[in-house]
C-alpha positions as CSV (number, residue, x, y, z in Angstrom):
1,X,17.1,-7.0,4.4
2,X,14.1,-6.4,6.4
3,X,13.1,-8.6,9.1
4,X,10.4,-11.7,8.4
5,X,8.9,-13.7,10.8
6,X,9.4,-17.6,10.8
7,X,6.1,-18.5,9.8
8,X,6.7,-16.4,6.3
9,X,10.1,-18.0,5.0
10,X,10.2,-20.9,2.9
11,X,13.3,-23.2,2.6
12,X,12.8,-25.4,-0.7
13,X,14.9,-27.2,-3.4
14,X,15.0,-28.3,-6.7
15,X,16.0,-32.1,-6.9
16,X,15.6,-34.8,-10.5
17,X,17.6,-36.4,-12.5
18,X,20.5,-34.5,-14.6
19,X,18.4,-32.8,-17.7
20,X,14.9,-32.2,-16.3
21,X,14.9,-28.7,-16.1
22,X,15.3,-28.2,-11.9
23,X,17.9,-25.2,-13.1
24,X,15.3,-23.6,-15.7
25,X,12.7,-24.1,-13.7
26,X,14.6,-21.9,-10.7
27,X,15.2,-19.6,-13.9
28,X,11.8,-18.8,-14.3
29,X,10.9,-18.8,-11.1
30,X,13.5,-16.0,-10.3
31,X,12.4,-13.8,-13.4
32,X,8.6,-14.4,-12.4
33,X,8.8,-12.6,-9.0
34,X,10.9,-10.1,-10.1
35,X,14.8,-10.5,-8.5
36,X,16.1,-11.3,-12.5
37,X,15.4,-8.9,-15.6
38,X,15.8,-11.4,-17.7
39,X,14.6,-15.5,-18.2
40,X,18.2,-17.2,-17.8
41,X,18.8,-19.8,-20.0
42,X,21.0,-23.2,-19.6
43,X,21.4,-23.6,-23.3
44,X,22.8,-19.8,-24.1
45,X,25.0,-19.2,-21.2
46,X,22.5,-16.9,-19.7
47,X,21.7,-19.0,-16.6
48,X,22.3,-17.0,-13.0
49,X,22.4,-20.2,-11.3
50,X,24.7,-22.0,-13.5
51,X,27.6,-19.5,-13.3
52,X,30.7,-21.8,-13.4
53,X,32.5,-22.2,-16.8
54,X,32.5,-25.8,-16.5
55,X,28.7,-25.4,-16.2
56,X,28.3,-23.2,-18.9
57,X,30.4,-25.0,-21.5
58,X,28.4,-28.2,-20.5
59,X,25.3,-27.0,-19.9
60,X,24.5,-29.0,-16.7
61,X,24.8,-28.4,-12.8
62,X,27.9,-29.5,-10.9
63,X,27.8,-28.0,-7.9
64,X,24.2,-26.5,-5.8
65,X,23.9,-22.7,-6.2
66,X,21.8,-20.8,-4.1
67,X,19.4,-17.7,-4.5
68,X,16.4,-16.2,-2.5
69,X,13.0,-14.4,-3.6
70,X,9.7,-12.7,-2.1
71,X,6.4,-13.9,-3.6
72,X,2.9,-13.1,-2.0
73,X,4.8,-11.5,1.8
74,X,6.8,-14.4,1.7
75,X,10.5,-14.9,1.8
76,X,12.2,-17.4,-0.1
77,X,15.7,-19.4,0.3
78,X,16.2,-21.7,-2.9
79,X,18.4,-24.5,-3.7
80,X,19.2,-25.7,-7.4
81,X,20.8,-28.8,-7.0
82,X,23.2,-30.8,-9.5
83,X,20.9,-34.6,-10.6
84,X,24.1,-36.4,-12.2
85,X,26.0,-39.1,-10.6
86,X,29.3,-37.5,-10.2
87,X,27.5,-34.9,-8.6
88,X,24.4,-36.1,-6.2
89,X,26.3,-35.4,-3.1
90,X,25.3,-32.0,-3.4
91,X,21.9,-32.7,-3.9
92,X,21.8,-34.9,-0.3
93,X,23.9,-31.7,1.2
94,X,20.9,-29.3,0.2
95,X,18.6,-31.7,1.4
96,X,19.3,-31.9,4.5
97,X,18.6,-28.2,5.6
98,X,15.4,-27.4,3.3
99,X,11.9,-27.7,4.6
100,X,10.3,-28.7,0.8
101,X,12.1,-30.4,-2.3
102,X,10.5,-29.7,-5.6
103,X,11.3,-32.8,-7.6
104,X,11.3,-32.3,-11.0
105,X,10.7,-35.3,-13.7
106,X,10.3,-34.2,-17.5
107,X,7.0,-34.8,-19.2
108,X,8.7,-36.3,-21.7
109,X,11.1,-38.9,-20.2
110,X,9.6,-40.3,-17.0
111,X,11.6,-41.2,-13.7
112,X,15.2,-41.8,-14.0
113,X,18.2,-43.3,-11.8
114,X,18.6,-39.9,-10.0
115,X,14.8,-39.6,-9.4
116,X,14.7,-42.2,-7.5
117,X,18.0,-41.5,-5.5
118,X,16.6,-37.6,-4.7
119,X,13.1,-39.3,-3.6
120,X,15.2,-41.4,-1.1
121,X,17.3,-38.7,0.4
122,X,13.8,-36.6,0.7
123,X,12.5,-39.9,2.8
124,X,15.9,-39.9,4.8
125,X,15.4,-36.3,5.9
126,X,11.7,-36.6,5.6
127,X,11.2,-34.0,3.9
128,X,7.8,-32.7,2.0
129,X,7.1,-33.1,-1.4
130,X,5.9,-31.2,-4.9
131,X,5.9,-32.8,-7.7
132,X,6.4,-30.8,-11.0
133,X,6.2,-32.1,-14.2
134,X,9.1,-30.0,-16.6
135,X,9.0,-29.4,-20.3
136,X,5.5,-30.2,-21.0
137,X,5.7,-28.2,-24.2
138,X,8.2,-30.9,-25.8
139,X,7.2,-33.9,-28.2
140,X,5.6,-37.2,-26.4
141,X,5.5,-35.2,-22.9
142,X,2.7,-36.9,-20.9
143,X,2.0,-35.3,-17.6
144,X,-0.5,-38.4,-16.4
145,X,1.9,-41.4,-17.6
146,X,4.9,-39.2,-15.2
147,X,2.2,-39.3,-12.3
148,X,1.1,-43.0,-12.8
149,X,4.9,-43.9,-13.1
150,X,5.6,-41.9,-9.9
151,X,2.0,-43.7,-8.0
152,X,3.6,-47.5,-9.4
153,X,7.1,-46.3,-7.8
154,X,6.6,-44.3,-4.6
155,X,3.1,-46.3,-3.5
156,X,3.7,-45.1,0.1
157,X,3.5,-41.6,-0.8
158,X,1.1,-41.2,-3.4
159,X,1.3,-38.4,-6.2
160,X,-2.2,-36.1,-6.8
161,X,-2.2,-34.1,-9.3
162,X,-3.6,-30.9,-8.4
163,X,-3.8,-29.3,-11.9
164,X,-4.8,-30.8,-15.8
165,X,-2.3,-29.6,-18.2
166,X,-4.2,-27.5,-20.9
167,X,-2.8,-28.2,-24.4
168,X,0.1,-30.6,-24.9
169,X,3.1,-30.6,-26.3
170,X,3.7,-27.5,-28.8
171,X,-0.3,-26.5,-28.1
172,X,0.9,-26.3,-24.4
173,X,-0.5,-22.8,-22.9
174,X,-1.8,-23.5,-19.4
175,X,-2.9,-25.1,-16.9
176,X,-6.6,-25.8,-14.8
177,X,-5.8,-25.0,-10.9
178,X,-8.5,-27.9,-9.4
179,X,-8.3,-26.4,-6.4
180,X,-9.8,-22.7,-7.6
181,X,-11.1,-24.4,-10.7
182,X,-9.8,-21.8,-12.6
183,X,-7.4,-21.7,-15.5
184,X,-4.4,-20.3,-16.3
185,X,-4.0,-19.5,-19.6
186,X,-0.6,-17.7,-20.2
187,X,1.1,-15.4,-23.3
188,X,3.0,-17.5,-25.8
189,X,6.4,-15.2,-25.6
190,X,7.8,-16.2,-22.3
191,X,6.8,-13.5,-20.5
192,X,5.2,-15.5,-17.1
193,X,1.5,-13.0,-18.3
194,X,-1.3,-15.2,-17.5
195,X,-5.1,-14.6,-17.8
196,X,-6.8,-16.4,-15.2
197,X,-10.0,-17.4,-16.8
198,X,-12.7,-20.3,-16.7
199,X,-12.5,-23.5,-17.8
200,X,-12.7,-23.7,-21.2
201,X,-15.9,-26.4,-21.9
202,X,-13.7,-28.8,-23.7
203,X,-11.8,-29.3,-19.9
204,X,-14.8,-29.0,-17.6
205,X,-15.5,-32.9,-17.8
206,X,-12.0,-34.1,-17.1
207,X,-11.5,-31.1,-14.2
208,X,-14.1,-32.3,-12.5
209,X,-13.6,-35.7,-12.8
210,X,-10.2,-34.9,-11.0
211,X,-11.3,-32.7,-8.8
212,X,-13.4,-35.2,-7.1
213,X,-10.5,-37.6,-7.3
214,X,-8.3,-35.1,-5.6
215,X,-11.4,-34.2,-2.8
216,X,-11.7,-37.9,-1.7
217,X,-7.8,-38.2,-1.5
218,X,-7.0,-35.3,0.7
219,X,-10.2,-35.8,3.2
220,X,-8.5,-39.1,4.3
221,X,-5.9,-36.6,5.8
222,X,-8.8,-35.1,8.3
223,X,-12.0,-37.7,9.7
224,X,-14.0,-35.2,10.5
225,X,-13.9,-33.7,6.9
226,X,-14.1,-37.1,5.5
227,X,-17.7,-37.5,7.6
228,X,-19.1,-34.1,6.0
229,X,-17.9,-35.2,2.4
230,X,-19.3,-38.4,3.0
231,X,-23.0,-36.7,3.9
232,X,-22.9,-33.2,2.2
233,X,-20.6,-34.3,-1.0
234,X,-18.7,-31.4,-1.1
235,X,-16.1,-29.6,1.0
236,X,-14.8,-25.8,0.7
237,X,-11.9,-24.6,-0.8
238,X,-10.3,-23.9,2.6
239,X,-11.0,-27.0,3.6
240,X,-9.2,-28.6,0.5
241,X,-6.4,-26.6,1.1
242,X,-5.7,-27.3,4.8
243,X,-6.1,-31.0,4.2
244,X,-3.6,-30.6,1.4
245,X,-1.1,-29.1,3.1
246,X,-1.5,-31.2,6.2
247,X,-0.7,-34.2,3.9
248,X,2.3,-33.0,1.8
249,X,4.0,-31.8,5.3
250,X,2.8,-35.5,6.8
251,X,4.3,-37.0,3.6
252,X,1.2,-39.1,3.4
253,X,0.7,-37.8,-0.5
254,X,2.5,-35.2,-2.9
255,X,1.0,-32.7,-5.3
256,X,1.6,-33.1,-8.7
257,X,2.0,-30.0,-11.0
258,X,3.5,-29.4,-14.5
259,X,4.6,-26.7,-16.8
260,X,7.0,-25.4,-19.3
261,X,10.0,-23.6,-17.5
262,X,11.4,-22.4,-20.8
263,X,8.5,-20.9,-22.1
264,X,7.8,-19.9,-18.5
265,X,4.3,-21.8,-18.4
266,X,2.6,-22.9,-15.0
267,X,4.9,-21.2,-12.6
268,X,2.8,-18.9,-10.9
269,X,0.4,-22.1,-9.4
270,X,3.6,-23.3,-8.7
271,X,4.9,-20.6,-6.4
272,X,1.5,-20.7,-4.7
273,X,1.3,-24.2,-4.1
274,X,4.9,-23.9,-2.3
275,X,3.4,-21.4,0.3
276,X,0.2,-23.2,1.0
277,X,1.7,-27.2,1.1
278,X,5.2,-26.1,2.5
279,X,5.8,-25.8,6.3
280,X,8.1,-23.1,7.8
281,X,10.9,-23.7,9.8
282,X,8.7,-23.2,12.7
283,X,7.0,-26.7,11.8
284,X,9.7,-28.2,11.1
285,X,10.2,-28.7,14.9
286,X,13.6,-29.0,17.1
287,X,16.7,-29.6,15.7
288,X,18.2,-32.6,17.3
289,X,22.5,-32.8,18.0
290,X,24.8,-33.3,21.3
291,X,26.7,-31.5,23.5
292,X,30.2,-31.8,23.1
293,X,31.1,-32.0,26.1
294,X,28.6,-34.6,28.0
295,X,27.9,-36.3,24.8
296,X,24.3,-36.0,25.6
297,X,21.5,-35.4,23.4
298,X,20.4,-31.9,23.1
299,X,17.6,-30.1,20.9
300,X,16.9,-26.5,19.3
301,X,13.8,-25.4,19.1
302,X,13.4,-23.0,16.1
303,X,12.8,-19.8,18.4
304,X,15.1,-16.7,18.0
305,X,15.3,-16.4,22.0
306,X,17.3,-20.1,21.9
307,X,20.4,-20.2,22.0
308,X,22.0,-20.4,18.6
309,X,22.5,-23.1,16.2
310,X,23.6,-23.4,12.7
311,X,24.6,-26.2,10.2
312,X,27.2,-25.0,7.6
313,X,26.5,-27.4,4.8
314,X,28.5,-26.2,2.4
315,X,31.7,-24.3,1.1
316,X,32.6,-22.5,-2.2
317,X,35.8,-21.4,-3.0
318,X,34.9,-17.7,-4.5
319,X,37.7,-16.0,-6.4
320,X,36.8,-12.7,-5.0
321,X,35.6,-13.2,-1.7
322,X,37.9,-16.2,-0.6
323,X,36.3,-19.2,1.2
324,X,32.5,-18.8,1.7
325,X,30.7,-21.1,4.3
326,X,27.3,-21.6,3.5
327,X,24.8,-22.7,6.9
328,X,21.3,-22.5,7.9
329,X,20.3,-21.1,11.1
330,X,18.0,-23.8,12.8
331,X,17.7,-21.4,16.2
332,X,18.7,-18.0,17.8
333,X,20.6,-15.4,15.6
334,X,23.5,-14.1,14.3
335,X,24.8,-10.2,13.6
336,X,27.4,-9.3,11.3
337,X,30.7,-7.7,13.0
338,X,30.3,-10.6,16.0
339,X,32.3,-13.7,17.2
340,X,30.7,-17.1,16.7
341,X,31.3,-20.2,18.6
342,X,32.1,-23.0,16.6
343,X,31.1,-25.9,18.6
344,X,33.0,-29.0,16.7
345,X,36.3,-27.5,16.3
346,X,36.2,-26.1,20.0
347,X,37.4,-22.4,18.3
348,X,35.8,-18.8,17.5
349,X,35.3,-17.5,14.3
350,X,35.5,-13.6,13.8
351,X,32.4,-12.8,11.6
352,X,32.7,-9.2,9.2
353,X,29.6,-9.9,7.2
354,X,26.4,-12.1,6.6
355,X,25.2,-12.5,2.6
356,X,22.6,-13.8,0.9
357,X,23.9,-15.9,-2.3
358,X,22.0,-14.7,-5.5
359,X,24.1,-17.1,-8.0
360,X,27.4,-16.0,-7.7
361,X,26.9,-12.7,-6.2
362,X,26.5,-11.6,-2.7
363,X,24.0,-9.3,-1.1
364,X,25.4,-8.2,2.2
365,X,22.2,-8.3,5.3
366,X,23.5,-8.0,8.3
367,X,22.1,-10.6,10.2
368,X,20.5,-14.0,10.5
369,X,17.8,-15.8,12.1
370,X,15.7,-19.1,12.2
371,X,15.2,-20.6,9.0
372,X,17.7,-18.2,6.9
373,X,20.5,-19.7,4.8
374,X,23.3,-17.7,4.3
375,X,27.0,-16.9,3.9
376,X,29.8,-15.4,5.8
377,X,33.5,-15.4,4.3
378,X,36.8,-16.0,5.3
379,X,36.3,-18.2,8.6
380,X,39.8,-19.7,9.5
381,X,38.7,-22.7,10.7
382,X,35.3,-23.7,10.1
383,X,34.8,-26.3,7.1
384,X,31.7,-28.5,5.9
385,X,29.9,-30.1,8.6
386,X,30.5,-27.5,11.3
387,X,28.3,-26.5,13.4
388,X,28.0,-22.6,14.9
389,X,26.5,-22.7,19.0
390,X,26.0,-20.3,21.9
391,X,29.8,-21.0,23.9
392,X,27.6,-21.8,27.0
393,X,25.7,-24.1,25.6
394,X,27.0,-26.0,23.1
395,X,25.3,-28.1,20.1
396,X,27.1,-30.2,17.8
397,X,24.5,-31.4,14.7
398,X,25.7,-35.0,12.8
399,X,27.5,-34.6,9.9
400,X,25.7,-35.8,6.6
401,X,26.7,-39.3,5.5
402,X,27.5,-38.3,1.5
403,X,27.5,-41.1,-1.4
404,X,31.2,-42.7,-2.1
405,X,33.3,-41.1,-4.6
406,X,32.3,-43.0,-7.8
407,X,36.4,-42.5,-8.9
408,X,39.0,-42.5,-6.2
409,X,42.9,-41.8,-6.4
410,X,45.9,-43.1,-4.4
């Protein structure tokens, strides 16, 4: 795996409610820039991220599966979290260590239970928002009713749309970008081919209409931009942007989007929006823990020249490979063939190998560095909620408070 700076990787999630399409959505999203052949499918079987037979013979997520991708010179590391009850624990785990949660609602349902669980662990961590809009091809889906309903429930971060849907329900074939004012108006055979075309006149009325909404919301994010709109009327594109993404990584407001993950509509504007209104690890800021020792607290900055820090926030029991701890770097690095400190449990850990996780496959790199999530196998001693330090100077993150058990044994 070739080396990429900081500012270039983006660490995001999907979170929702069981059923809303989080898993077909990172389906798509995989196929679209090119690291699967094929569109995965929940329903057939065919799904990379739901590989365990349980999942496949239910056709839901139980446990968070991971996967990483390149679009436009950036690099990727991608969560697909479980949304039912039995299994929201995961989806607070993941939380924790990405940088931007895409939280999925269905066009055709509205918020749930689990939406409004996901949106709270998001707040705890405070982590940046998109929201996306699933299944917009299906009967009664209403992308502006899911966006008022969002407005009426999370007032304190309100939801923009940054796109009109064009077509609904089985007429669904694009969307309007309102940032470029452009539309997308994509092939009808799930291929992710797009034309990017004008507004068709039928849309230019309602576009602009939200455009200007969307212009007067995002220059509250800057006063000096708010003055020039306020005398000239208009602001550039850049200008829109930057104030965009300065609000979504503020959490003052979220960006709505919407699509069709299953006839692999809207995903490119998607994947866009994600680099532009996502931060890096770099603006994330320090990570904040103690030292062991002194109890004191201690921060990371996310520089490789710090000493190192990691958060293993999960483990998966692999029938090949054995025991797989799953972390995410927050400062310094980490080489294959090496010894790493494991600052909770006071012992070291003999590392052979670093992977990515693509599903259930592994794609050995050979190293790690701020911002990557990865894997390394067979670690004696380490368990969830460990956290890997520099021996000399020690770091030991808080472990993440997961929901009760809803059923418990004796």
């Amino acid at each position: 795996m070739k080396r990429v700076e900081p500012t270039h990787i983006r660490n995001i999630g999907t979170f929702g409610h069981g059923g809303e399409g989080k898993t077909s959505l990172a389906e798509a999203i995989l196929f679209d820039t090119g690291e699967n052949t094929r569109l995965g499918r929940v329903d057939d079987g065919s799904s990379l991220m739901d590989f365990e037979p349980e999942e496949i013979n239910r056709r839901i997520s139980i446990s968070a599966s991971l996967a990483h991708f390149e679009w436009e010179k950036h690099k990727f590391h991608m969560i697909d979290t479980p949304g039912y009850a039995n299994f929201i624990a995961e989806a607070k785990a993941s939380m924790r260590v990405v940088d931007g949660a895409i939280i999925v609602v269905g066009g055709n349902s509205g918020i749930k239970v689990q939406t409004e669980t996901v949106w709270g662990y998001a707040n705890e961590f405070q982590v940046p928002r998109i929201l996306y809009v699933s299944k917009m091809d299906m009967e009664r889906a209403d992308f502006f009713k899911v966006v008022e309903e969002m407005k009426k429930a999370f007032p304190s971060q309100p939801v923009v749309p940054v796109e009109l849907p064009m077509g609904a329900e089985g007429s669904f074939r694009g969307v309007v970008d309102l940032i470029q004012m452009k539309a997308y108006l994509y092939r009808e055979d799930g291929s992710g081919q797009f034309e990017f075309k004008e507004i068709p006149p039928e849309l230019k009325g309602e576009a602009g209409r939200l455009r200007e909404r969307l212009i007067e919301t995002v220059v509250e994010m800057d006063d000096q931009l708010m003055e020039k709109y306020l005398e000239s009327g208009e602001i550039s594109t850049e200008e829109m942007v930057r104030c965009l993404r300065k609000g979504t990584i503020e959490r003052k407001l979220v960006p709505a989007t919407c699509g069709s993950s299953i006839r692999n509509i809207g995903i490119h504007p998607l994947l866009n929006l994600m680099i532009s209104c996502f931060p890096s690890p770099l603006e994330k800021g320090p990570a904040q823990g103690k030292n062991p020792k002194s109890g004191e607290t201690e921060t990371r900055a996310p520089k490789e020249e710090e000493p190192l820090s990691a958060f293993v926030f999960k483990t998966i029991a692999d029938p090949f490979a054995g025991k797989l701890n799953v972390f995410r770097v927050y400062s310094g690095s980490l080489n294959a063939d090496s010894v790493v400190y494991n600052a909770k449990k006071e012992v070291k850990e003999r590392i052979a190998q670093i992977f990515l996780l693509e599903g259930k496959k592994q794609k050995p790199v050979g190293f790690a560095s701020v911002g990557d999530i990865v894997a390394v196998a067979k670690l004696k001693e380490t368990t969830t909620g460990d956290t890997f330090s520099d021996e000399k100077r020690p770091i030991v993150f808080e472990d993440t408070k997961l929901p009760l058990p809803a059923i418990s044994y004796a």
